[in-house]
mmCIF entry with sequence, helices, sheets and N, C-alpha, C, O atoms, coordinates in Angstrom:
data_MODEL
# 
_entry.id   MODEL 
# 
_entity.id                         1 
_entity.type                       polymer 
_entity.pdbx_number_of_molecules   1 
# 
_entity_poly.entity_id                      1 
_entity_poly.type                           'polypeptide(L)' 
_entity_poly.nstd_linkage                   no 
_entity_poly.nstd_monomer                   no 
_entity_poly.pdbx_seq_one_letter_code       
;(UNK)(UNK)(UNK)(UNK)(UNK)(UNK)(UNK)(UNK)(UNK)(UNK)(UNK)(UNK)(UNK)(UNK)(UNK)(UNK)
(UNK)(UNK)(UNK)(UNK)(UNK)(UNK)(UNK)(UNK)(UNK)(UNK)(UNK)(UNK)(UNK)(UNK)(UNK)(UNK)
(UNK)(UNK)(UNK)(UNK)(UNK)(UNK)(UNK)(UNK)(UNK)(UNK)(UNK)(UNK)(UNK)(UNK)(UNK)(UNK)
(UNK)(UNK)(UNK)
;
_entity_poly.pdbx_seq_one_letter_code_can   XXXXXXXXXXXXXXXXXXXXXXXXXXXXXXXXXXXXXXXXXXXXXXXXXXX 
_entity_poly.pdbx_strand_id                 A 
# 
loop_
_entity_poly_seq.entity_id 
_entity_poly_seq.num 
_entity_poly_seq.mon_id 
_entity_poly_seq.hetero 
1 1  UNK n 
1 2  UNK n 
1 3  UNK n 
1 4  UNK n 
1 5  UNK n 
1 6  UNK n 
1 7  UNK n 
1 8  UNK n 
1 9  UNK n 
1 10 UNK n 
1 11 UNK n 
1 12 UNK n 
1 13 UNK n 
1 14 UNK n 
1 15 UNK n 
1 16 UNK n 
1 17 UNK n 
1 18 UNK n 
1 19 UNK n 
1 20 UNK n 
1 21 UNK n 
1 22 UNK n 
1 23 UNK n 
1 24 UNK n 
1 25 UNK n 
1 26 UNK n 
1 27 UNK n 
1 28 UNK n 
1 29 UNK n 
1 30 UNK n 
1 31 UNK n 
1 32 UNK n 
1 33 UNK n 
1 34 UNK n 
1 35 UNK n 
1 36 UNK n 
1 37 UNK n 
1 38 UNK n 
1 39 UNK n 
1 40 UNK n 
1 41 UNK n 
1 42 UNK n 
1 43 UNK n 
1 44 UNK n 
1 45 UNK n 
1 46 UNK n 
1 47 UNK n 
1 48 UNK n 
1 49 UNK n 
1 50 UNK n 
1 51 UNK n 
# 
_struct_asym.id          A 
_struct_asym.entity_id   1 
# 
loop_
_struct_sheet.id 
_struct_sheet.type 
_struct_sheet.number_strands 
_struct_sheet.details 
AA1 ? 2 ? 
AA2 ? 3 ? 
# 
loop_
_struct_sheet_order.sheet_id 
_struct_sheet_order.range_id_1 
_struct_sheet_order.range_id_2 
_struct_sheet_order.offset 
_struct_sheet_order.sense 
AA1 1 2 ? anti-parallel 
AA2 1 2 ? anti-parallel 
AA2 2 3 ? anti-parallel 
# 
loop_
_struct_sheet_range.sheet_id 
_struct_sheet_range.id 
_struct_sheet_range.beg_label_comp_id 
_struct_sheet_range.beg_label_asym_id 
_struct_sheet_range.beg_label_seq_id 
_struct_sheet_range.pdbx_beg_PDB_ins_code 
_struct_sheet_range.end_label_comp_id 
_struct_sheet_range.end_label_asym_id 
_struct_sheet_range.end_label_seq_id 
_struct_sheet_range.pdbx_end_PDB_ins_code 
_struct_sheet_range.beg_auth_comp_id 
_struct_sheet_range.beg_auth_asym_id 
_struct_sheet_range.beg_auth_seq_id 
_struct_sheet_range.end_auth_comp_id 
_struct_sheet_range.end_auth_asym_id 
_struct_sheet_range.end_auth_seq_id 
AA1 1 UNK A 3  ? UNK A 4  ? UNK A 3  UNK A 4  
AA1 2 UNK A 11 ? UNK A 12 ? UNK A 11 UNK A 12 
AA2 1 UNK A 27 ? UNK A 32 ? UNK A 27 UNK A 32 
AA2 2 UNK A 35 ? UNK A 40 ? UNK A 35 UNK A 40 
AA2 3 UNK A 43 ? UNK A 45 ? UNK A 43 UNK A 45 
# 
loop_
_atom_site.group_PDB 
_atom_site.id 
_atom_site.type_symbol 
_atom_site.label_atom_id 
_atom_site.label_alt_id 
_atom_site.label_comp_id 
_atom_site.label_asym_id 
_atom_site.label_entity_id 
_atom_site.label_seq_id 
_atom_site.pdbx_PDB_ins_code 
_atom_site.Cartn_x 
_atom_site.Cartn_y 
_atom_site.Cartn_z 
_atom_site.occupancy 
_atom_site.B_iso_or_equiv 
_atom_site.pdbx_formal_charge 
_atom_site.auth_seq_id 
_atom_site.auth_comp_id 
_atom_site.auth_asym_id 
_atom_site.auth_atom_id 
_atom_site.pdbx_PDB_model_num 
ATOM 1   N N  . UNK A 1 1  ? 0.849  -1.171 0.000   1.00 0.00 ? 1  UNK A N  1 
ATOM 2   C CA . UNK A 1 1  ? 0.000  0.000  0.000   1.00 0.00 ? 1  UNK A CA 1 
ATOM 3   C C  . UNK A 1 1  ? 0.896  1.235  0.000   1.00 0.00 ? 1  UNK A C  1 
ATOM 4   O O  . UNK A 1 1  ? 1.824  1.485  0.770   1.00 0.00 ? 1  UNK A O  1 
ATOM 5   N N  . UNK A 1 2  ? 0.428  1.962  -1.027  1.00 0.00 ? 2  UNK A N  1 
ATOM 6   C CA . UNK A 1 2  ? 1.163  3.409  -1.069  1.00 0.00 ? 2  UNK A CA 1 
ATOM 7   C C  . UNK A 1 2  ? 0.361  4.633  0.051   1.00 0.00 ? 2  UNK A C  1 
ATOM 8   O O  . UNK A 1 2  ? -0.867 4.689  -0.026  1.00 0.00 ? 2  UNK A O  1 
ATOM 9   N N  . UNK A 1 3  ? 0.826  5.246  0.706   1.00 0.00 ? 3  UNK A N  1 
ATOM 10  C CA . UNK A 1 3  ? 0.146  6.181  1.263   1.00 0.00 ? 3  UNK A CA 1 
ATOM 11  C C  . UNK A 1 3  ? 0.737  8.174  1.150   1.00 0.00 ? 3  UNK A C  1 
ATOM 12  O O  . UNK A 1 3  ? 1.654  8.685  1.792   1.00 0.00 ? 3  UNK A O  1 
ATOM 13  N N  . UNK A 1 4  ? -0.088 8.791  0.232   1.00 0.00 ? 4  UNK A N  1 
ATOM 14  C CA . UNK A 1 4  ? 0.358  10.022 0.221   1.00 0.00 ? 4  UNK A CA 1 
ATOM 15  C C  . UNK A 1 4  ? -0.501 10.783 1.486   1.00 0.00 ? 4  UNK A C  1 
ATOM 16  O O  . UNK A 1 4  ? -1.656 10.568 1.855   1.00 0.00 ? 4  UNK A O  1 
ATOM 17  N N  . UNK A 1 5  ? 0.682  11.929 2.102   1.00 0.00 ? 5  UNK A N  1 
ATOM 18  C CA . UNK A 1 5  ? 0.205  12.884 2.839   1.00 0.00 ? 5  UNK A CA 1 
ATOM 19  C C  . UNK A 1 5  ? 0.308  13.930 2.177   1.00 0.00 ? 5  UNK A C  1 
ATOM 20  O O  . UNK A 1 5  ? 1.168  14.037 1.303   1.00 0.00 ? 5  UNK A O  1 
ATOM 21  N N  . UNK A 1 6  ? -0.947 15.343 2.603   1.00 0.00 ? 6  UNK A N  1 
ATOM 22  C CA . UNK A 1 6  ? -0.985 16.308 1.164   1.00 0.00 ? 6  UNK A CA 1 
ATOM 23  C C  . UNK A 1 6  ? -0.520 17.326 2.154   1.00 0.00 ? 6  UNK A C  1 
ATOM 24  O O  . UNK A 1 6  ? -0.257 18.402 1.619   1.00 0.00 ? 6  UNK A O  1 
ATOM 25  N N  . UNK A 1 7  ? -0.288 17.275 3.880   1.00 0.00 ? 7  UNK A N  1 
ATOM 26  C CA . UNK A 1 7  ? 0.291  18.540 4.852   1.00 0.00 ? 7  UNK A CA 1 
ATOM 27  C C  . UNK A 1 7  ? -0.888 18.266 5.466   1.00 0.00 ? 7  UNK A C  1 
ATOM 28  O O  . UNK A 1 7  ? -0.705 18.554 6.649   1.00 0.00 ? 7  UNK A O  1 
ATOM 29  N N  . UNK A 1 8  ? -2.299 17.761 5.279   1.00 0.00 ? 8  UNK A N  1 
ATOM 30  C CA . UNK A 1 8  ? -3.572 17.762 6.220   1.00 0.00 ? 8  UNK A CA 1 
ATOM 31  C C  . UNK A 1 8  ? -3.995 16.388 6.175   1.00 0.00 ? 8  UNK A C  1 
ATOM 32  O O  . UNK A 1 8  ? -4.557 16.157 7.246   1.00 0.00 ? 8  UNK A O  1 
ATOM 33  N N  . UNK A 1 9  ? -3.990 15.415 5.478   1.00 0.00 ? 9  UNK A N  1 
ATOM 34  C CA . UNK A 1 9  ? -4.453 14.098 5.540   1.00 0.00 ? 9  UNK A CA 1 
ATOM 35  C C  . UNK A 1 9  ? -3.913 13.057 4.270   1.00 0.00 ? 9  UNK A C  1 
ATOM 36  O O  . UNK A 1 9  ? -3.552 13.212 3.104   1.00 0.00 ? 9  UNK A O  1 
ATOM 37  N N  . UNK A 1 10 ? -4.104 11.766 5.339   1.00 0.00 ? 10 UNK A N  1 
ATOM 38  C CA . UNK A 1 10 ? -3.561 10.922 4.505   1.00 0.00 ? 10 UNK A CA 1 
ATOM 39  C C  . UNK A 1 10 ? -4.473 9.766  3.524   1.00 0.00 ? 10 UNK A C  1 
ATOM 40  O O  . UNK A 1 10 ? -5.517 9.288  3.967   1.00 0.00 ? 10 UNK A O  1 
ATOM 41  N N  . UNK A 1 11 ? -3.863 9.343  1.963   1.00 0.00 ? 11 UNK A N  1 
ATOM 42  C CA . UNK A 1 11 ? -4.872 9.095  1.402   1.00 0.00 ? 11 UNK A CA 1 
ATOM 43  C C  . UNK A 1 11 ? -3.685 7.933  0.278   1.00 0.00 ? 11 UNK A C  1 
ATOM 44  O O  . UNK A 1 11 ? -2.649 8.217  -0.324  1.00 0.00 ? 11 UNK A O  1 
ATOM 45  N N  . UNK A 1 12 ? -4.487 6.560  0.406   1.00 0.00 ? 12 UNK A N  1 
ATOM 46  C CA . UNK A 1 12 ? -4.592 5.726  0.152   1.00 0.00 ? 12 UNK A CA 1 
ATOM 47  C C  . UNK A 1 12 ? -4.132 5.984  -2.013  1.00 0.00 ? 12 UNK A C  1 
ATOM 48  O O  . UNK A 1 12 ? -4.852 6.551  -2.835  1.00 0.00 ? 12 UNK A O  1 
ATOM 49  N N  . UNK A 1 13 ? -3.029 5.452  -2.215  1.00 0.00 ? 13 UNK A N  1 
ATOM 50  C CA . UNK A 1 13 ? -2.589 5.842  -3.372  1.00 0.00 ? 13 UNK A CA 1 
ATOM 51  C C  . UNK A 1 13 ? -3.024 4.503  -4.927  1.00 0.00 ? 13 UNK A C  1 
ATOM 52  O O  . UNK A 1 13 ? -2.301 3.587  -5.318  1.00 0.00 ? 13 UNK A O  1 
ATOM 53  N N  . UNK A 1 14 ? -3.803 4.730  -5.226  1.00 0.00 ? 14 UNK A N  1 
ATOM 54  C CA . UNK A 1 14 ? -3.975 3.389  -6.146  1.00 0.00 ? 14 UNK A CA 1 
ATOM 55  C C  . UNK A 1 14 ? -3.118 3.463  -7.567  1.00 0.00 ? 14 UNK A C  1 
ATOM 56  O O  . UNK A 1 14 ? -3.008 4.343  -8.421  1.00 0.00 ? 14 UNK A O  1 
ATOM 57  N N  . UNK A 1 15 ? -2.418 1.787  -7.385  1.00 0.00 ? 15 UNK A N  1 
ATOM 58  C CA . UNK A 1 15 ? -1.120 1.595  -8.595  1.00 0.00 ? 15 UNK A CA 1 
ATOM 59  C C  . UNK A 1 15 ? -1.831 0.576  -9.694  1.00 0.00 ? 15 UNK A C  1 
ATOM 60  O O  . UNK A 1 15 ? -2.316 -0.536 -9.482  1.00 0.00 ? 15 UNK A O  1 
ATOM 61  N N  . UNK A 1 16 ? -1.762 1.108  -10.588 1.00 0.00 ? 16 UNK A N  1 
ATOM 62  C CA . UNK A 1 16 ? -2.137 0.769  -11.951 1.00 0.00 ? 16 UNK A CA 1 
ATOM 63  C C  . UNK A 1 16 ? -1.471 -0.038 -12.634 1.00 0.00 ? 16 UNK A C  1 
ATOM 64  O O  . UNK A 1 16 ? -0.521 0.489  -13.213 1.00 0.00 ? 16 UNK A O  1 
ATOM 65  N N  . UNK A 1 17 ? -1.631 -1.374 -12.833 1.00 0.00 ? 17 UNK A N  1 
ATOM 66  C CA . UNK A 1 17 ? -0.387 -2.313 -13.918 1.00 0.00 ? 17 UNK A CA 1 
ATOM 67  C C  . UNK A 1 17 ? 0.281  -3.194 -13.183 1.00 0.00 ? 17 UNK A C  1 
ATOM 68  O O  . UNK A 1 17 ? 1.350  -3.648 -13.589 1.00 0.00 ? 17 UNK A O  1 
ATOM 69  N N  . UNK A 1 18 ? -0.252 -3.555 -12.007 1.00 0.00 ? 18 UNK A N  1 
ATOM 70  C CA . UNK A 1 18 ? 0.447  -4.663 -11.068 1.00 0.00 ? 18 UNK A CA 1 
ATOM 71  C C  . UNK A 1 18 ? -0.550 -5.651 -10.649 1.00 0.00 ? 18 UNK A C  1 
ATOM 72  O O  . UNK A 1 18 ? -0.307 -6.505 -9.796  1.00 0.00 ? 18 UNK A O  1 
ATOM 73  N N  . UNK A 1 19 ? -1.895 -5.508 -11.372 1.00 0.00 ? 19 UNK A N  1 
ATOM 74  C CA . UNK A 1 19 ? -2.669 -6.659 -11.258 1.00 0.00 ? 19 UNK A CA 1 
ATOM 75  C C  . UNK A 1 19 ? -2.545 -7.547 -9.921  1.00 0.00 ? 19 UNK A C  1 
ATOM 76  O O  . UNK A 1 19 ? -2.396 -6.728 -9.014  1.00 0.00 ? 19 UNK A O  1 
ATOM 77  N N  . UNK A 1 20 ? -2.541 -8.524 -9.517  1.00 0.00 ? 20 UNK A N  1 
ATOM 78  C CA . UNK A 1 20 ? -1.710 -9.392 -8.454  1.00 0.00 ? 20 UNK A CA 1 
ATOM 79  C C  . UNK A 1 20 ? -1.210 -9.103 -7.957  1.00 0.00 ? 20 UNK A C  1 
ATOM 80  O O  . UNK A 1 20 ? -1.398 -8.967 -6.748  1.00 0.00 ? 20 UNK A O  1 
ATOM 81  N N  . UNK A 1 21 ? -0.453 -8.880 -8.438  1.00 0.00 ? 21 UNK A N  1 
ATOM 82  C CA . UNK A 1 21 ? 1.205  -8.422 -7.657  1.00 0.00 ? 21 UNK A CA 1 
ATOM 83  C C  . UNK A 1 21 ? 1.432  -7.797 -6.460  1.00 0.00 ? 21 UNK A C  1 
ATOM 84  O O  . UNK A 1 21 ? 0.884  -6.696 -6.428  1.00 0.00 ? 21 UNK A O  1 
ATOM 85  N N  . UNK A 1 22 ? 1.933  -8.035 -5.626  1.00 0.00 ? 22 UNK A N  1 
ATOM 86  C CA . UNK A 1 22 ? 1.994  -7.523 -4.190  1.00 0.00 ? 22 UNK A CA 1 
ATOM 87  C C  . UNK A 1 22 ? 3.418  -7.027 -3.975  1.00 0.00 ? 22 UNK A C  1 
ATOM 88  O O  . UNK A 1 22 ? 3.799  -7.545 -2.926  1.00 0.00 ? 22 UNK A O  1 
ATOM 89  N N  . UNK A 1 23 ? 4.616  -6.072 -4.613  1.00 0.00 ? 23 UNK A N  1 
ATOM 90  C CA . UNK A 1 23 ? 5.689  -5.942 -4.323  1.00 0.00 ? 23 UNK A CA 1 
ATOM 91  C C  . UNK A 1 23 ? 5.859  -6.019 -2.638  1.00 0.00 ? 23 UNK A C  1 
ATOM 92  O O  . UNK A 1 23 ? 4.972  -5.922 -1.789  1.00 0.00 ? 23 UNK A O  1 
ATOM 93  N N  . UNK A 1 24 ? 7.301  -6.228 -2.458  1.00 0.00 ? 24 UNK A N  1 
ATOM 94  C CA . UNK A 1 24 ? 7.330  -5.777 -0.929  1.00 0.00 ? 24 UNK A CA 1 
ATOM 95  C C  . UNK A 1 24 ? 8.052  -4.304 -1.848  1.00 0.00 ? 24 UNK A C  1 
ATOM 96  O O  . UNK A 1 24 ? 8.655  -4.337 -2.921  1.00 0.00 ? 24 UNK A O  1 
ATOM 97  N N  . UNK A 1 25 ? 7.754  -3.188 -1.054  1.00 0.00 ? 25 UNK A N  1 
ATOM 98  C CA . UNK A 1 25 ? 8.434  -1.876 -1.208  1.00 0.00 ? 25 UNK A CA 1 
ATOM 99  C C  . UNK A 1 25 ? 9.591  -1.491 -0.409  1.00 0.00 ? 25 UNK A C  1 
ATOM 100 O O  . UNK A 1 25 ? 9.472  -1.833 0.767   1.00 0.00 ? 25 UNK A O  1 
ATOM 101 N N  . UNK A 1 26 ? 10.818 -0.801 -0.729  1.00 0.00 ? 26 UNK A N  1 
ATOM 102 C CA . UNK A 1 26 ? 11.998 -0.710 0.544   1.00 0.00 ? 26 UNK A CA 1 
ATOM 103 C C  . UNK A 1 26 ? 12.582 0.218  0.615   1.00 0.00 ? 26 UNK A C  1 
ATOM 104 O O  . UNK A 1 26 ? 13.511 0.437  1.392   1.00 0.00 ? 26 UNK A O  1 
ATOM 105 N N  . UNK A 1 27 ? 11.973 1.187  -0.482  1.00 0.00 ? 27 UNK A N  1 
ATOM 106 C CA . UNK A 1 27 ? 13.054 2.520  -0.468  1.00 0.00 ? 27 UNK A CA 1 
ATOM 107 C C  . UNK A 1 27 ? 12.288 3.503  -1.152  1.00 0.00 ? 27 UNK A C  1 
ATOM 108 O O  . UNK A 1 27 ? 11.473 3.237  -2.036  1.00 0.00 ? 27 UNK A O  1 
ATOM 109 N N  . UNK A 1 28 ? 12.477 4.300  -0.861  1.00 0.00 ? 28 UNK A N  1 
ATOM 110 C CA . UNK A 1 28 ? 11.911 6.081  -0.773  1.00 0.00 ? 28 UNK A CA 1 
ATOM 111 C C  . UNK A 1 28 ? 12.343 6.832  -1.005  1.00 0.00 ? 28 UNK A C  1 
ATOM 112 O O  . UNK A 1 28 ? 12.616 7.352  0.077   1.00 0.00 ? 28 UNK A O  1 
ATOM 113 N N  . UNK A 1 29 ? 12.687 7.409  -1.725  1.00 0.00 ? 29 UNK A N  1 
ATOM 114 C CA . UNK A 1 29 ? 13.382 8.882  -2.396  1.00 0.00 ? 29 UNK A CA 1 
ATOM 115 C C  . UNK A 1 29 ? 12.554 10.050 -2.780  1.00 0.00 ? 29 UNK A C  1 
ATOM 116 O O  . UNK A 1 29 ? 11.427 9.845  -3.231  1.00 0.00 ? 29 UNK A O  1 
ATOM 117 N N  . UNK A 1 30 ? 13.020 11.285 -2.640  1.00 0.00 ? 30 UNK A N  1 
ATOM 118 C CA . UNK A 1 30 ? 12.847 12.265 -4.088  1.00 0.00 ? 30 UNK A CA 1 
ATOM 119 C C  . UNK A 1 30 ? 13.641 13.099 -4.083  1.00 0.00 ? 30 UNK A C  1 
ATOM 120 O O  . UNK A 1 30 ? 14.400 13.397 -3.161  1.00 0.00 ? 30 UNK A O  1 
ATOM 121 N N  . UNK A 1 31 ? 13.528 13.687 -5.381  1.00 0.00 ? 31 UNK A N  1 
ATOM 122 C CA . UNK A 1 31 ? 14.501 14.812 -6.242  1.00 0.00 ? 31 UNK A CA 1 
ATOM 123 C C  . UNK A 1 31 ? 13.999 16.317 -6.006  1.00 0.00 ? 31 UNK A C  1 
ATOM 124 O O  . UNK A 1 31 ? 14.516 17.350 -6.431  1.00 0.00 ? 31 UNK A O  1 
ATOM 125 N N  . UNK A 1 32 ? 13.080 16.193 -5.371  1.00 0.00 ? 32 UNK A N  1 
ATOM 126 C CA . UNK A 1 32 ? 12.597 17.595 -5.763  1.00 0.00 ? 32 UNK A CA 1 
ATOM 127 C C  . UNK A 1 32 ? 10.654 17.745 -5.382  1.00 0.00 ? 32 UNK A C  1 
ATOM 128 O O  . UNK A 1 32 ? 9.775  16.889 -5.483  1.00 0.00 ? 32 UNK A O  1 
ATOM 129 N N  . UNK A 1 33 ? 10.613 18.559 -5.133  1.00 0.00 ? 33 UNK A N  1 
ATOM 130 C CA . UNK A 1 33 ? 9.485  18.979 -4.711  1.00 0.00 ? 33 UNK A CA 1 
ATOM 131 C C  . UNK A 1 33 ? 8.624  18.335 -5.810  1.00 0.00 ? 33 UNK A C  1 
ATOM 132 O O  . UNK A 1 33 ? 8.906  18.481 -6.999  1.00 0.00 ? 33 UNK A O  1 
ATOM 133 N N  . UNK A 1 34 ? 7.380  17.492 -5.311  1.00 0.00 ? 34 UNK A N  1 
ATOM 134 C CA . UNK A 1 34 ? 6.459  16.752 -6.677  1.00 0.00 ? 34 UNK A CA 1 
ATOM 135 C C  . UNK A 1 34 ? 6.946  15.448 -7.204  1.00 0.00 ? 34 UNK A C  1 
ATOM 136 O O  . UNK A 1 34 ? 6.400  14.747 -8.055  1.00 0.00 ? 34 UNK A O  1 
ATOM 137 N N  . UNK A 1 35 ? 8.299  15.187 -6.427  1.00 0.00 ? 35 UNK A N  1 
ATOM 138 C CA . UNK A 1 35 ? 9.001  14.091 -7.697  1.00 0.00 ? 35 UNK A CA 1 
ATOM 139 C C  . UNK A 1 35 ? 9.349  13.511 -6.459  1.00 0.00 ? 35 UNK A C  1 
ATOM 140 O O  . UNK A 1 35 ? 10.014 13.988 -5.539  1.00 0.00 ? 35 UNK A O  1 
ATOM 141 N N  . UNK A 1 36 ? 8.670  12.147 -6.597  1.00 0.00 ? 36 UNK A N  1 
ATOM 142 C CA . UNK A 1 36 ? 9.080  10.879 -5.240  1.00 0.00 ? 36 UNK A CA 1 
ATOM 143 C C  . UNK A 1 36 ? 8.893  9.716  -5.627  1.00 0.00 ? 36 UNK A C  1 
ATOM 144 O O  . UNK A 1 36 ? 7.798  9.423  -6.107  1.00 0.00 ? 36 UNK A O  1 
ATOM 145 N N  . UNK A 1 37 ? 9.836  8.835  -5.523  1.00 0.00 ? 37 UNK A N  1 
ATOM 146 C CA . UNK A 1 37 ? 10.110 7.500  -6.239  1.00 0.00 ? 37 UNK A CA 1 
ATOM 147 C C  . UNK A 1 37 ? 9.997  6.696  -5.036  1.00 0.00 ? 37 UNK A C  1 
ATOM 148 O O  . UNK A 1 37 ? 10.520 7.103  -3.999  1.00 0.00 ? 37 UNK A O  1 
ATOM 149 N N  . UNK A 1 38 ? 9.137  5.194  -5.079  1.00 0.00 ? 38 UNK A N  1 
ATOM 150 C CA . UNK A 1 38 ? 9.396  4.021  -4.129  1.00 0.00 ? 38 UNK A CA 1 
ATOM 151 C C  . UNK A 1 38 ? 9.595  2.653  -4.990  1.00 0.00 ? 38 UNK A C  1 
ATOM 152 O O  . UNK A 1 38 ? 8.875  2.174  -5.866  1.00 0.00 ? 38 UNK A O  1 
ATOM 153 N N  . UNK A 1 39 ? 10.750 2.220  -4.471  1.00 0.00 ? 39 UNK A N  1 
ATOM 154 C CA . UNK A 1 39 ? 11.152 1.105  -5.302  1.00 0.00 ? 39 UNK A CA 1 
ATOM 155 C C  . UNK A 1 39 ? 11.469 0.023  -4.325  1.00 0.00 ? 39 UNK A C  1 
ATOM 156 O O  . UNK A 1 39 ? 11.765 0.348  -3.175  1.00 0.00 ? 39 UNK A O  1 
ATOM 157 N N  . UNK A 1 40 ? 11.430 -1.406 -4.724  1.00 0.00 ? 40 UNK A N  1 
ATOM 158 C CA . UNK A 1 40 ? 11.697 -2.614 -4.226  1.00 0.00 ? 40 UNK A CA 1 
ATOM 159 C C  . UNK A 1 40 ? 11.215 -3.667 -5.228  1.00 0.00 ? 40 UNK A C  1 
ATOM 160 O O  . UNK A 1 40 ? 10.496 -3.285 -6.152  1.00 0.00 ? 40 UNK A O  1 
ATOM 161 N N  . UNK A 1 41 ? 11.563 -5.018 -5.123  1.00 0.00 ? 41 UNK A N  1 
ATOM 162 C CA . UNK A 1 41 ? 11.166 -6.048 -5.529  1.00 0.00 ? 41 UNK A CA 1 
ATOM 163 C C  . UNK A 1 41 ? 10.904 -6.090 -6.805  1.00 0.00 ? 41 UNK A C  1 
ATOM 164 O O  . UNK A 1 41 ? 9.868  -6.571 -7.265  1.00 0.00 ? 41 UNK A O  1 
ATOM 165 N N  . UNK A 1 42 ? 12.191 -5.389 -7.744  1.00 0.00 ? 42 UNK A N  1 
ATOM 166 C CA . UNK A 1 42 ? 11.815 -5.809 -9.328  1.00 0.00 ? 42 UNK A CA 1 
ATOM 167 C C  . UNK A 1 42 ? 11.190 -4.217 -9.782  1.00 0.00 ? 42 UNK A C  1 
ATOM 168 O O  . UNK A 1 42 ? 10.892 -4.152 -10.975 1.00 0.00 ? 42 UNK A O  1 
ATOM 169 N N  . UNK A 1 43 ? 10.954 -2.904 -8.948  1.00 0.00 ? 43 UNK A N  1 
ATOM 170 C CA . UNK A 1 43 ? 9.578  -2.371 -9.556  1.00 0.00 ? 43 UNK A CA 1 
ATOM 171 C C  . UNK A 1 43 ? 9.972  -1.117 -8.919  1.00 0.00 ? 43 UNK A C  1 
ATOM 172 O O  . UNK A 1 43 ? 10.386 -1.063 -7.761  1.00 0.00 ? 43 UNK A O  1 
ATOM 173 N N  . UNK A 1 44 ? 9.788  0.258  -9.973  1.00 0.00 ? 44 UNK A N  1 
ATOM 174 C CA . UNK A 1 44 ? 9.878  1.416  -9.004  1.00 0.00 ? 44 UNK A CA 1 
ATOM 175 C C  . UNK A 1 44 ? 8.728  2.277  -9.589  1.00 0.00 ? 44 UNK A C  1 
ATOM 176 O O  . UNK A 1 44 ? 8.365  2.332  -10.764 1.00 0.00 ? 44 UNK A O  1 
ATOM 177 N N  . UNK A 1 45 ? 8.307  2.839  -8.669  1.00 0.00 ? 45 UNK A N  1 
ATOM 178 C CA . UNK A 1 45 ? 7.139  3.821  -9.019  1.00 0.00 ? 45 UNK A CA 1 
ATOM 179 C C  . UNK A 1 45 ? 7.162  5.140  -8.737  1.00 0.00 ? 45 UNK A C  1 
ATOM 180 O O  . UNK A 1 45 ? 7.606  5.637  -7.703  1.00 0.00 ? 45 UNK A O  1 
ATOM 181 N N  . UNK A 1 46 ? 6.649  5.749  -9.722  1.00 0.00 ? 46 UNK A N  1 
ATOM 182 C CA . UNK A 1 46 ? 6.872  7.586  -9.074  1.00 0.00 ? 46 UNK A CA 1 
ATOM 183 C C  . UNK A 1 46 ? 5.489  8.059  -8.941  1.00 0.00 ? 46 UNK A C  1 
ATOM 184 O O  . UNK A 1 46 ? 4.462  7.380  -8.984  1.00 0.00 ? 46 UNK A O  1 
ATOM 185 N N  . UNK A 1 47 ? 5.611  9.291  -8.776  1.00 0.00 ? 47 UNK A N  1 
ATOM 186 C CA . UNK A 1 47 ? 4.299  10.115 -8.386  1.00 0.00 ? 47 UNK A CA 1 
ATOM 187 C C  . UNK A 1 47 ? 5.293  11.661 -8.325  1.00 0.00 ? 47 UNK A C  1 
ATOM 188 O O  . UNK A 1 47 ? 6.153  12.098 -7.561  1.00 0.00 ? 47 UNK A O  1 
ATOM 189 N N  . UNK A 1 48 ? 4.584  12.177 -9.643  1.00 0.00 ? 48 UNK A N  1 
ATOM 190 C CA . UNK A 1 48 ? 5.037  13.256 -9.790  1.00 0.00 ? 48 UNK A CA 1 
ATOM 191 C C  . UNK A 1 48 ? 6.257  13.538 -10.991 1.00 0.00 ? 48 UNK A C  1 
ATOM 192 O O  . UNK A 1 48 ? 6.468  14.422 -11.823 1.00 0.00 ? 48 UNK A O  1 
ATOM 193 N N  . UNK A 1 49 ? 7.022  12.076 -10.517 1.00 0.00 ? 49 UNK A N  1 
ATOM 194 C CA . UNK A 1 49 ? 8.558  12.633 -11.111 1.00 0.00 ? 49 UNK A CA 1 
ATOM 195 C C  . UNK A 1 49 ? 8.545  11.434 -12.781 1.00 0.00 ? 49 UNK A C  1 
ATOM 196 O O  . UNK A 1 49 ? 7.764  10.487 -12.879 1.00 0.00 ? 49 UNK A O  1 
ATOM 197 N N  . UNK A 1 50 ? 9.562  11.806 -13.866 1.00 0.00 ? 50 UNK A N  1 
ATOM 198 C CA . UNK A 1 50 ? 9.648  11.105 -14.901 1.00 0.00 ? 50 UNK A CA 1 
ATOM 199 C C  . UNK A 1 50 ? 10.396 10.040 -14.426 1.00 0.00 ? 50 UNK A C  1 
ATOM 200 O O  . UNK A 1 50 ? 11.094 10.396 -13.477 1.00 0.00 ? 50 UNK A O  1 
ATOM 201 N N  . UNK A 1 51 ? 10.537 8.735  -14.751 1.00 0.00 ? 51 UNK A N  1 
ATOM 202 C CA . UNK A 1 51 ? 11.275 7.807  -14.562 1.00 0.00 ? 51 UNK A CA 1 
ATOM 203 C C  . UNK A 1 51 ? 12.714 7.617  -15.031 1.00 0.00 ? 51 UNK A C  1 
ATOM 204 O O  . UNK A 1 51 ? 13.327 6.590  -14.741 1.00 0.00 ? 51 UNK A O  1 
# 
């Protein structure tokens, strides 16, 4: 489960294209304000940022 906070509440992030798939997730980054990457298990996902 992805979870974004917006500064007032938190909200449940839905990932598109993983059908099944249950990654475990392990790492957290970003570059820059808008741009945040979580990656683990084969798979990284952004929100905000280009890959």
């Amino acid at each position: 489960m992805i979870l974004h906070y917006d500064g007032t509440v938190w909200s449940r992030i839905k990932i598109a294209g993983l059908g099944s798939r249950r990654p475990s997730m392990t790492a957290v980054w970003g570059t820059g304000a808008g741009a945040v990457y979580v990656g683990g298990q084969g798979i990284v996902l952004s929100l905000g940022g280009k890959p």
